[in-house]
Structure formats: C-alpha cells, structure tokens
C-alpha positions as CSV (number, residue, x, y, z in Angstrom):
1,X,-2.0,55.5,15.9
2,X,-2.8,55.5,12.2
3,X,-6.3,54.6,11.6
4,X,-6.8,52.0,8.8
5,X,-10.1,51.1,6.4
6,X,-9.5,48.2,4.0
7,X,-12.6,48.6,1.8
8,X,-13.7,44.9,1.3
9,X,-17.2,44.1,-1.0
10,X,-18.0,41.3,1.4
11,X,-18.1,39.8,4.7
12,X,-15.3,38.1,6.2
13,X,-17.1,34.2,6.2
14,X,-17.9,34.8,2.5
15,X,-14.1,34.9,1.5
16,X,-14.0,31.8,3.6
17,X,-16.4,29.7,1.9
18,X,-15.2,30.8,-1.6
19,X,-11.4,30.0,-0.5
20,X,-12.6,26.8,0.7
21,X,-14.5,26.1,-2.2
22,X,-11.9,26.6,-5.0
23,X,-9.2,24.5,-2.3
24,X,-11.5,21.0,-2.8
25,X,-11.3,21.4,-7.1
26,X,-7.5,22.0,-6.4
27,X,-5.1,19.1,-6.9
28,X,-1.8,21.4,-5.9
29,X,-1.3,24.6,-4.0
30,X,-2.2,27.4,-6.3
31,X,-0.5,30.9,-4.9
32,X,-2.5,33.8,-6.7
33,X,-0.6,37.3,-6.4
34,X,-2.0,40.7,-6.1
35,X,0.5,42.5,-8.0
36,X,2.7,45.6,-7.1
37,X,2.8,49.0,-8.8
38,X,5.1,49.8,-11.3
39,X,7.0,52.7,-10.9
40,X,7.9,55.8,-13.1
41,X,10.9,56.7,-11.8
42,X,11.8,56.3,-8.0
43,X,9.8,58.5,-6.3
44,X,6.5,58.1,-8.7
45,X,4.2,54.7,-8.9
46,X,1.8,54.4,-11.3
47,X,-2.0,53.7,-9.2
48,X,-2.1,50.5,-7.8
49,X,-5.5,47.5,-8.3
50,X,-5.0,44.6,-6.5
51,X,-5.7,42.0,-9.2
52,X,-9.3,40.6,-9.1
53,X,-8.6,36.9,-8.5
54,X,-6.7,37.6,-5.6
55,X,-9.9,40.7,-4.2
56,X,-12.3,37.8,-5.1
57,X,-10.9,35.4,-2.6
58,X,-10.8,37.9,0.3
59,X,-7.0,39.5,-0.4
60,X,-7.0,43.2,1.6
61,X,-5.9,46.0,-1.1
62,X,-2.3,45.8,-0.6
63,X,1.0,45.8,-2.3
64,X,3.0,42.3,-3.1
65,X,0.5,40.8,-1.3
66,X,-0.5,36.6,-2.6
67,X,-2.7,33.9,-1.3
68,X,-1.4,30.2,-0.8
69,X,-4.4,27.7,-1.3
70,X,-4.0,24.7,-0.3
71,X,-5.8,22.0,-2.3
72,X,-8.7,20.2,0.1
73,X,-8.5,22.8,2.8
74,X,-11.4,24.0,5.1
75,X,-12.2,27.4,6.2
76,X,-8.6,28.7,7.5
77,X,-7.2,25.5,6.3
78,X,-7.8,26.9,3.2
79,X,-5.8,29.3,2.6
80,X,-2.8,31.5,4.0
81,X,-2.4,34.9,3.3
82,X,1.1,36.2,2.4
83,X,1.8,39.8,3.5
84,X,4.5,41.8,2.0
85,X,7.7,42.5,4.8
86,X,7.5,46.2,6.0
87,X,10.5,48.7,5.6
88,X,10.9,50.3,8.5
89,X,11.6,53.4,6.5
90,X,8.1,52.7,4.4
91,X,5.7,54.4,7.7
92,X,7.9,58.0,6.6
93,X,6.2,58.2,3.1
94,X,3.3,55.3,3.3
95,X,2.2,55.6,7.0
96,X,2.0,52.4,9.2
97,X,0.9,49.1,7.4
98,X,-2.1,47.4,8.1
99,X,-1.8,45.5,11.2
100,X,-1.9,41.3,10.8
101,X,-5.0,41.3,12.9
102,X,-6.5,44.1,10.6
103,X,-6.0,41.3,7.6
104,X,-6.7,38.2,9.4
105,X,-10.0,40.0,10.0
106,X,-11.2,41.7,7.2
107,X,-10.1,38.5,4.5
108,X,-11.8,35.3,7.5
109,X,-8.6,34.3,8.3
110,X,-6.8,33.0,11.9
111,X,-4.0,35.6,13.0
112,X,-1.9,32.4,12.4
113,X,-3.0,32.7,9.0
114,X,-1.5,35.6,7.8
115,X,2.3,35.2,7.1
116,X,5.4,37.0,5.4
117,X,7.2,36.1,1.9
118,X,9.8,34.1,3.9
119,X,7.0,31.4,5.2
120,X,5.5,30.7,1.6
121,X,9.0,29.3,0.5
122,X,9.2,27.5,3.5
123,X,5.3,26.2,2.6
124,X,5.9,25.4,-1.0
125,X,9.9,23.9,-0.5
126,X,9.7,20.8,-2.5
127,X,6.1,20.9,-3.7
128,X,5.0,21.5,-7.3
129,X,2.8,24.3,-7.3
130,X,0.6,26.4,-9.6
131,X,-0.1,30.3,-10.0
132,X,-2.3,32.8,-11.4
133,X,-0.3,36.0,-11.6
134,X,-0.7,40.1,-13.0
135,X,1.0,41.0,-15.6
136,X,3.6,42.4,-13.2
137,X,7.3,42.5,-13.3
138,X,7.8,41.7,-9.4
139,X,4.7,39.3,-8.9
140,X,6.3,37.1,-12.4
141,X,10.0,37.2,-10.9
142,X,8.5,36.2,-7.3
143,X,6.8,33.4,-9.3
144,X,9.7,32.2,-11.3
145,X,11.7,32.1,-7.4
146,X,9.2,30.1,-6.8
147,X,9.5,27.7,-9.5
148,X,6.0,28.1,-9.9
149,X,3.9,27.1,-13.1
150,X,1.1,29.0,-14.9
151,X,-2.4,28.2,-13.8
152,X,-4.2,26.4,-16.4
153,X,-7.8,25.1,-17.0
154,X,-7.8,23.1,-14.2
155,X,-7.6,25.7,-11.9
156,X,-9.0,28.4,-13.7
157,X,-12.4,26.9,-14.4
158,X,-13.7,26.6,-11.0
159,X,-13.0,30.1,-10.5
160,X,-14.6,31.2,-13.6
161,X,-17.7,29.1,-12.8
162,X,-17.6,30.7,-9.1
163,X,-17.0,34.3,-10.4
164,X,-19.7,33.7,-13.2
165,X,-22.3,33.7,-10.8
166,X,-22.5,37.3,-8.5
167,X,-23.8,36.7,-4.8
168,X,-25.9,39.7,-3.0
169,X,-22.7,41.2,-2.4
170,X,-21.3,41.4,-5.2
171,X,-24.5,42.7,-6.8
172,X,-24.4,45.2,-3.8
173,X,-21.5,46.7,-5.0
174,X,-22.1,46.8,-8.7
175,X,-25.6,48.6,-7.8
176,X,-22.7,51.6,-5.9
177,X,-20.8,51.5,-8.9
178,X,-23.8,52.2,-11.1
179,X,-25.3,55.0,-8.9
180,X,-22.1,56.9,-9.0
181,X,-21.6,56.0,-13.0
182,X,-25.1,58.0,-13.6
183,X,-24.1,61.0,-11.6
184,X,-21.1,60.6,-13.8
185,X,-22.6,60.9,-17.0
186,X,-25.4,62.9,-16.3
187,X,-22.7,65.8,-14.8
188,X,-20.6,64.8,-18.1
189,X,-23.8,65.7,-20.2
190,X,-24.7,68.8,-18.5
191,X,-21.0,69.9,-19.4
192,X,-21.1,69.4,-23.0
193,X,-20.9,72.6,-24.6
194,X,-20.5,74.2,-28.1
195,X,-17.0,74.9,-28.8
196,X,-15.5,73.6,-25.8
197,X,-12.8,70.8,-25.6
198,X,-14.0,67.6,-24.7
199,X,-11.4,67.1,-22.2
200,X,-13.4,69.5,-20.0
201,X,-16.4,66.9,-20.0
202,X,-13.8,64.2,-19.2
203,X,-12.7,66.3,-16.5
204,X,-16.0,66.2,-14.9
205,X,-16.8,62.9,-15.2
206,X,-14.2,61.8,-13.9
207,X,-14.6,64.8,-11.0
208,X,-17.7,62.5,-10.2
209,X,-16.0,59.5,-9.7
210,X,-13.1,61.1,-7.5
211,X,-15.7,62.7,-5.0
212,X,-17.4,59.3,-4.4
213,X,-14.4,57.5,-3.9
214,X,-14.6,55.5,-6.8
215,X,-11.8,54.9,-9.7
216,X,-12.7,54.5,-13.4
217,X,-13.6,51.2,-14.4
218,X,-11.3,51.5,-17.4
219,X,-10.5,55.3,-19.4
220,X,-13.3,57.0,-20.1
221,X,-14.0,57.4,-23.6
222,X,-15.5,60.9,-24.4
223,X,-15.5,62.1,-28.0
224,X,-17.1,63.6,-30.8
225,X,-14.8,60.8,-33.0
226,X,-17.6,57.8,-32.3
227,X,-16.3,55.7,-35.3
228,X,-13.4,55.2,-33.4
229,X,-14.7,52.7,-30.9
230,X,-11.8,53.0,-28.1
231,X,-11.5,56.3,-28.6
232,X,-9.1,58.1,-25.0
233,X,-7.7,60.8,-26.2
234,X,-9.8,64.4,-25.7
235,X,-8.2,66.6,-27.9
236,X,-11.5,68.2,-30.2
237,X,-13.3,70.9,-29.7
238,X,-16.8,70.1,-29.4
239,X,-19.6,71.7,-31.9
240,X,-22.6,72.3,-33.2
241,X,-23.9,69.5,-35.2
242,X,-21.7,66.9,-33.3
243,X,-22.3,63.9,-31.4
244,X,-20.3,63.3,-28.2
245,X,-20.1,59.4,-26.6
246,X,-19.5,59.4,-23.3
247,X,-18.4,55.2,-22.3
248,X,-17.3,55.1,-19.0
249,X,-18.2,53.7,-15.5
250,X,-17.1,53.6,-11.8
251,X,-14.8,51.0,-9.9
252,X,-16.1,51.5,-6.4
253,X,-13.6,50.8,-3.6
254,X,-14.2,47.0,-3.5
255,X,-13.1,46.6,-7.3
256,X,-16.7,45.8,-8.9
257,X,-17.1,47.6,-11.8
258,X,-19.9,49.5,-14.0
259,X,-20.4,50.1,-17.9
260,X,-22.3,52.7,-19.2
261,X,-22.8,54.9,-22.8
262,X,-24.8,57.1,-24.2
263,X,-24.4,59.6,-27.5
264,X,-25.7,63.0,-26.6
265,X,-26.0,66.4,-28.9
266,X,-23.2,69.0,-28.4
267,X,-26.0,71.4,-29.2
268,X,-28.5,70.0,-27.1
269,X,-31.1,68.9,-30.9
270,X,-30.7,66.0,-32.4
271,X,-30.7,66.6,-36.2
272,X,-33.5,64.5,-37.9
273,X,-30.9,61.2,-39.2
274,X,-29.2,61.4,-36.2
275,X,-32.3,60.9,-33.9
276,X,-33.3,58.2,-36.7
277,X,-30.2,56.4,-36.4
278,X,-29.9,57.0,-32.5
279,X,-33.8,55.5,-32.2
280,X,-32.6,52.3,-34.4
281,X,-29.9,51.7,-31.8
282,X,-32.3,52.0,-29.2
283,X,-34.5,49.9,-30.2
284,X,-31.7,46.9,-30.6
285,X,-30.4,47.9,-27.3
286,X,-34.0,47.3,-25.6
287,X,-35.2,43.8,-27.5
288,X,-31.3,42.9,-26.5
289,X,-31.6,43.9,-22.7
290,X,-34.8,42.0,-22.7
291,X,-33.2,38.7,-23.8
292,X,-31.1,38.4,-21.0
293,X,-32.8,35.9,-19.2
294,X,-31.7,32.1,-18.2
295,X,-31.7,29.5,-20.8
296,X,-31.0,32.4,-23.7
297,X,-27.4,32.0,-25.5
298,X,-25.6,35.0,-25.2
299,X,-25.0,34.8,-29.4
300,X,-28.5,34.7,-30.3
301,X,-28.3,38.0,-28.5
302,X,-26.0,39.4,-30.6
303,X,-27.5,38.7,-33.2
304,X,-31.4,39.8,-32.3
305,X,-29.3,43.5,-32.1
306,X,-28.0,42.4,-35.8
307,X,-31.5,41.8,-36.9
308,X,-33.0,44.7,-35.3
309,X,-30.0,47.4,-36.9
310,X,-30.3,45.7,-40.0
311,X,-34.2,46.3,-40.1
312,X,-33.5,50.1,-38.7
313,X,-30.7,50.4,-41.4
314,X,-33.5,49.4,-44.6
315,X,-36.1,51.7,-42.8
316,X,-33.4,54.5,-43.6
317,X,-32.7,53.5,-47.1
318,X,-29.3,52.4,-46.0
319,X,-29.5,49.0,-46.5
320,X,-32.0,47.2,-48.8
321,X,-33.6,43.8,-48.6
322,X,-35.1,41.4,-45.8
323,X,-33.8,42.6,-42.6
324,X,-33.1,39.0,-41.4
325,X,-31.1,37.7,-44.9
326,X,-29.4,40.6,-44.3
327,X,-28.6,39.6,-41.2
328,X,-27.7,36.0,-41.3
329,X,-25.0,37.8,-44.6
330,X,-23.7,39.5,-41.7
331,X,-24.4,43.2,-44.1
332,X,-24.9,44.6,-40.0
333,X,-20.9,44.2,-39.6
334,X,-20.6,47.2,-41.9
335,X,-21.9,49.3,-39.2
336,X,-22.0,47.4,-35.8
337,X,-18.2,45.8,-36.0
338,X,-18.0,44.9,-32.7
339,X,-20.1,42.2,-30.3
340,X,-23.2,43.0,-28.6
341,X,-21.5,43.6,-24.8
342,X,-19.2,40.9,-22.5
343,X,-19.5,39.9,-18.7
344,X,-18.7,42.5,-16.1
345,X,-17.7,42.2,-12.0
346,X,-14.7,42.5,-10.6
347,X,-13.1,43.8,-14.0
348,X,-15.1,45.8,-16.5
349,X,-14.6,42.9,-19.2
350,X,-14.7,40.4,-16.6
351,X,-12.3,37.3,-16.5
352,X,-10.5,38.6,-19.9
353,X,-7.4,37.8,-18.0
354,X,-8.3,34.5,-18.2
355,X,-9.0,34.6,-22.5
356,X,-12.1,32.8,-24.0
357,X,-12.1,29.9,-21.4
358,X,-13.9,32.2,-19.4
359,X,-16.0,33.7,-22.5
360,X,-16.8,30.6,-24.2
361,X,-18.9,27.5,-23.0
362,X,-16.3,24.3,-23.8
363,X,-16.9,23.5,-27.5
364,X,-17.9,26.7,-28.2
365,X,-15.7,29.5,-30.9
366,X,-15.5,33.2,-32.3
367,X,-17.1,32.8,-35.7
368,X,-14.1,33.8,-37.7
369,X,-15.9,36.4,-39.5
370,X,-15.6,40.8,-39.2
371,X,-17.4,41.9,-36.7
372,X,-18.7,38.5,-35.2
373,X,-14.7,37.5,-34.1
374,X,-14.9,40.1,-32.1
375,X,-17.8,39.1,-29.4
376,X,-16.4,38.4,-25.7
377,X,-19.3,36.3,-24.9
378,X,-20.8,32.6,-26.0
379,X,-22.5,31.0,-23.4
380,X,-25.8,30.5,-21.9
381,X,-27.1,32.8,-19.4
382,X,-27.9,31.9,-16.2
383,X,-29.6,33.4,-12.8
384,X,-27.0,35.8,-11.4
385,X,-24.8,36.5,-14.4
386,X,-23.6,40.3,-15.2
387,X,-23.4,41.5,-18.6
388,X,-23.2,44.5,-21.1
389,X,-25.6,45.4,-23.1
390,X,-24.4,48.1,-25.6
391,X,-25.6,47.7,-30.0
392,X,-24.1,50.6,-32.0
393,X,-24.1,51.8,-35.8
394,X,-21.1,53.5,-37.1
395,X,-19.6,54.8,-40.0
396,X,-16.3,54.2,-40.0
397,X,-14.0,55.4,-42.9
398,X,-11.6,52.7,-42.7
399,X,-14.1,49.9,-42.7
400,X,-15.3,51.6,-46.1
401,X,-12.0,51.9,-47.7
402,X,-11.6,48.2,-47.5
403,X,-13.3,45.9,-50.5
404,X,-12.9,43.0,-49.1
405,X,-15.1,44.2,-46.7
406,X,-18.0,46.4,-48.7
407,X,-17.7,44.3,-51.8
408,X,-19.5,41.3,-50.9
409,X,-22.5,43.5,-49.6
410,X,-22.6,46.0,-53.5
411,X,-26.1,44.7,-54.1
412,X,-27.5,46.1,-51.1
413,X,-25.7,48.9,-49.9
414,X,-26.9,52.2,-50.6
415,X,-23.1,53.7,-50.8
416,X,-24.3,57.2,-52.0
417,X,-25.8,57.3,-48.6
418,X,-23.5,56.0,-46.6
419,X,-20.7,58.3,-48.4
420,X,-22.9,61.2,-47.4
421,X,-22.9,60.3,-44.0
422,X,-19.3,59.7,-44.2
423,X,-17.9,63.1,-45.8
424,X,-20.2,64.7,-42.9
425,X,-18.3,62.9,-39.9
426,X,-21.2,61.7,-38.8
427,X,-19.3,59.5,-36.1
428,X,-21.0,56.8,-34.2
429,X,-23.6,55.7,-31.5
430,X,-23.4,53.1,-29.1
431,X,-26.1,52.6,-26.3
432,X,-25.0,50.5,-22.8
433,X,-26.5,49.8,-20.2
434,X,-25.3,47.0,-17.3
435,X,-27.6,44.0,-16.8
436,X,-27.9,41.6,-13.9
437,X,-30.0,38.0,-15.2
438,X,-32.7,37.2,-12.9
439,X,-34.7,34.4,-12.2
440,X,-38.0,37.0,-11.7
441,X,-39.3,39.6,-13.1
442,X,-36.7,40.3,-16.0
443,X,-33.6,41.4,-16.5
444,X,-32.7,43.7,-13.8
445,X,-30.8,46.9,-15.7
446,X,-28.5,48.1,-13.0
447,X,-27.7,51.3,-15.0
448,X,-31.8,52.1,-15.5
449,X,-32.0,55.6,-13.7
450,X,-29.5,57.0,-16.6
451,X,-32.2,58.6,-19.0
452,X,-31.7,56.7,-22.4
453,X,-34.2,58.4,-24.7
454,X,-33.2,61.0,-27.1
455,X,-35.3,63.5,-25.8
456,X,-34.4,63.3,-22.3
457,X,-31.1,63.4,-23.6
458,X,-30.6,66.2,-25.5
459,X,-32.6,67.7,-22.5
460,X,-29.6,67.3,-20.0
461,X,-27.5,68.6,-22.2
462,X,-29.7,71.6,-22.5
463,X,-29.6,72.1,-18.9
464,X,-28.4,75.4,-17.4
465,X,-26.6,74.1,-14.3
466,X,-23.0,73.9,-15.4
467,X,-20.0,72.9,-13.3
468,X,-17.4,75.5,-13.2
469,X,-14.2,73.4,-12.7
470,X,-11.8,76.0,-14.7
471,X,-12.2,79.8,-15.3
472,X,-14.2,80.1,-18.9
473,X,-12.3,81.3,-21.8
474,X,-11.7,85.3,-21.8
C-alpha cells in the first residue's frame, strides 16, 4: 500500500470557508485549473506547481486537477473538486494516486465531492461558465472544450481581496519558508570564495532548500554582475574586490513563498565606498520596513527609500542638491530603477498572474516615468498584508549610455564619479527583507534572524566552516 502525504498549509474547514466565501461574490460557476507539467520530450516533465488559485482554495498538489465553484454554495455545496482519470499503466512509473478519500479529506470536501473530468462536463452542459487558468497548454485546451471564458474582475477581485489578507496559517507557513531561506543564505555566504565560480554558492543554496524540502521561490539570483537586476546565470568567477548578491528564497511544500537579499564581500572586507554605499541602502531599507504599517500607501514608501538614497547619494558627492527636490525630480531612478518591493504569499510576486488589478487600489496607475513604472504595488496597507521590502543603488552601464535618461539630471550629477564607479564594475546592492503588517508592535520582519549589517556580513563570509559539495580544484 503506497503511503501518501499531500502537504497542505491549512486545515481542512479553512478551505471550506474560503470556497464558500468566493461561491456567494460569484454570479456563474467559475472552474479554476491547477495546471499539468509540460514535458521535454516523452519520458521527461519539467517540475510541476499546482497554480496558487487553485492551492489557495484547498486543491491537493496534483496533476490536471480543477475546482468547480458553484456561485451561492455552502461548505461542500461550494465547490467540487475535479480529479484527473488514472492510467492504469501511470502506478508503474508514478506509484498509486492519491485515494478520493485522501482528497475529500485533506481539501474539506464530502467523498461525493470529489469527481472525474467526465462529471464537470456533465455539471457545466448548457451553463455559461467562467475560468481562471495557468498558462498551460492542456489546462487552456481543457478550457476551450469547455467553452469556458476568461475570469475577469468580477471574479478576480474577491479573491485578490481574500488573498490580500494572510490568516495564521498562511503566516505559519511563510515564517517555514523564511527559516529555511536564512539557512539558505547564510550557507550561500559562508561559500563565497575568492576565485571560485559562483555557481558553486548557487549550488549550496539551493542544497539548503532541497534538504528542507523546500523548492525555490523563483531562480536564485547569485552574482557578482549586481547591475543586472534579474541576473540567473552563474557563470563568473568570483574575486577579490567583488560584491556577490545573493536574491533568493524558499517555497515550502504548501506553496508560500519567501524573499530575501543581501550583498556580501567575496573577500570577506568591504572596501571603504562600498560599505558607504551598502550603509546608504541600509538605511532606506530600515526607515522603508518601518513604514509598513496600516493606513501607510505603499507609494509613499517607495518613495521615503527615494528620499533616503538620494540623501546617501549627496552625502557621497554623487549627487548634489536637496535630497528631497532631488527626489520628487525622480534623480534616485538613476541608481534605484526599480520599485521599492511587491506583495508576497502563495507566489513570490504575489497575484502577478492576475496584473495590476491585484497591485493597484481601483483608480490608482504606474506613474509613467523610469524607474517609478516599474513598482508592483499602490495600495494602502492593511493588518495582515505580506510585502517586500528591498531599496538598492546601482550602476548600471546601460542606464548611463542613455541621454534621455542622464541628461535631464547634468546639473546634479557628479558623472566623473559615477564613471569611476562604472569603469571599476562596481555592480549593485540591493537589501530585502519580507514583512508581515501588523496591527501591534510594528512591522513584523519575517526574514529578521538573517544578519543585515555589513559587518556581520562580511563576517559570515569570513567564516571557516565551508561546505564541501565538490572536490576543490587540484
């Protein structure tokens, strides 16, 4: 008898209640799919994640698996959960399937509840019906069978205001995901070594993650190339005088996801600019994490960091002027070109899927200009929320090269500086950290036990407990 363990992030009345929430905002039956792998060739998938819609309303991790909700249901009433059909020939390669009883169980349902592809046509026959669906060749064609349309606002924003808010068991699981993304990145740290490539720190990081059970919340970025701010390739050798960013976090088994960088010295010193620049993010990254707290717009956030890297960047004769005209001119973008952090849960930028409905308050826009477009979040925060905090300076040669760009800001750049810092590579440095909004006490920083101060560390990188995961070079 094949033991089975369907990791689930809550209990089994939870599901139950959100199912039966989202069925009385419904006006037709929405089906939501989990999604299938895609294969490489026959015998090879690529990983398979259930798709976190269908994990947020109690669907077991399994293959071509969908929920029906019925609009104005009641605890099983609420919903029916579609099971794929077994091949018999599937238990050779796959082992048995879950049992029905197994599901019903672990998502709240009745046995009666659980039901293959066959009965959802049978449910839907004649009805007009509504979907959210994965980018996923064999969940779209089972939809377009269907004659099933795309999801729109009205069902997507009771679930974003649902999924907005974490309960204790969602925060549960984002606290797991953090503990295992510090051991992580403090493992990742102590394996950064002069001379080495950096896929070996990847290697361990990610070494972390695989021994806890946990899968990456998105590709780890870990490089000595920090002006490139997606950065998943680990191809450089690491050396003296670099700086290596290490952005990554766990998925633990329930889907809920952690965020986390930090900038660390391949030689274990920080050289005297870099620990000034590193200190200015710091300091945005702190008076940013202590905003988060209900009632505070998520922009004004963004733009605090702005204020506080513009004031850093005149302190180093970077910039010159008043910190906060320089700041409302938007000068920052020139080095912090991205947004201040996004909401995390069930995905690492959570609800993305659903685009800026879920980012953006109604009536709310991206301010069209570089740098600001590109912030995820505009709304106000509230008691419960989950969010990124993560400021950065870069230099980035591209965004120098461009006068549209540098022009406007001549009078107060100090370009012989920055070209200095340029022609030596100095790269970037982002700071992150994951924080929950309270209604007590502060912002609760999930990721907090991961030492952030450039002294402690360069001082984990100094460390002289190294994981041997590969024989050394000869």
């Amino acid at each position: 008898m094949t033991e089975h363990i369907l990791d689930m992030a809550a209990p089994p009345d939870v599901y139950r209640q959100r199912r039966a929430r989202l069925a009385s905002h419904l006006v037709r039956p929405l089906v939501i799919f989990a999604g299938r792998t895609r294969t490489r060739n026959p015998a090879n998938d690529y990983p398979f994640r259930a798709a976190s819609t269908y994990l947020y309303f109690g669907g077991p991790p399994i293959q071509g698996a969908a929920w029906l909700i019925q609009p104005d249901g009641h605890g099983d009433d609420a919903g029916i959960l579609i099971r794929p059909q077994a091949d018999p020939d599937d238990a050779l390669w796959m082992g048995e399937p879950p049992p029905d009883e197994l599901l019903a169980s672990v998502a709240g349902l009745d046995r009666s509840a659980v039901a293959g592809p066959d009965q959802l046509h049978q449910a839907l026959a004649g009805r007009s019906a509504t979907s959210i669906c994965p980018p996923c060749p064999s969940a779209m064609q089972w939809a377009a069978s269907l004659g099933l349309e795309p999801a729109g606002p009205e069902e997507f924003l009771p679930i974003i205001d649902m999924r907005l808010i974490k309960d204790r068991h969602e925060l549960e699981a984002m606290r797991r995901a953090a503990e295992v993304s510090v051991i992580a990145h403090q493992v990742a740290m102590m394996n950064t070594v002069p001379h080495e490539p950096e896929a070996l720190v990847a290697a361990c990081f990610r070494s972390v993650l695989d021994a806890n059970q946990c899968a990456p919340s998105f590709s780890p970025i870990v490089t000595v190339r920090g002006a490139i701010l997606h950065c998943t390739a680990y191809n450089n050798i690491m050396k003296p005088g670099h700086l290596l960013l290490i952005d990554g976090g766990a998925e633990e088994p329930g889907g809920y996801a952690c965020d986390i960088t930090r900038v660390c010295p391949v030689s274990g010193e920080f050289t005297p600019i870099q620990k000034h620049i590193y200190q200015i993010v710091l300091r945005a990254e702190r008076a940013a994490v202590a905003e988060c707290v209900p009632g505070r717009r998520y922009r004004d956030v963004h733009d605090l960091a702005a204020r506080v890297i513009c004031e850093g960047l005149v302190q180093a004769e970077l910039l010159r002027g008043d910190a906060q005209e320089l700041a409302d001119r938007r000068a920052h973008a020139l080095f912090f070109p991205h947004g201040v952090g996004h909401l995390i849960g069930l995905d690492v930028h959570d609800m993305e899927d659903y685009g800026d409905i879920a980012g953006y308050s109604d009536g709310r826009r991206r301010r069209p200009g570089f740098g600001d477009k590109f912030l995820r979040l505009d709304r106000d925060l509230k008691a419960g929320m989950t969010v990124t905090i993560e400021p950065g300076i870069y230099f980035v040669p591209a965004v120098w090269q461009r006068d549209d760009l540098v022009k406007p800001f001549a009078d107060c750049v100090n370009r012989p500086a920055v070209d200095a810092l340029l022609r030596d590579n100095f790269g970037g440095i982002r700071l992150e950290d994951t924080v929950h909004v309270t209604n007590t006490g502060g912002p609760e920083v999930l990721t907090k036990t991961l030492p952030i101060e450039a002294d402690a560390v360069a001082s984990i990188v100094r460390a002289q407990d190294k994981w041997e995961i590969r024989e050394p070079h000869g």
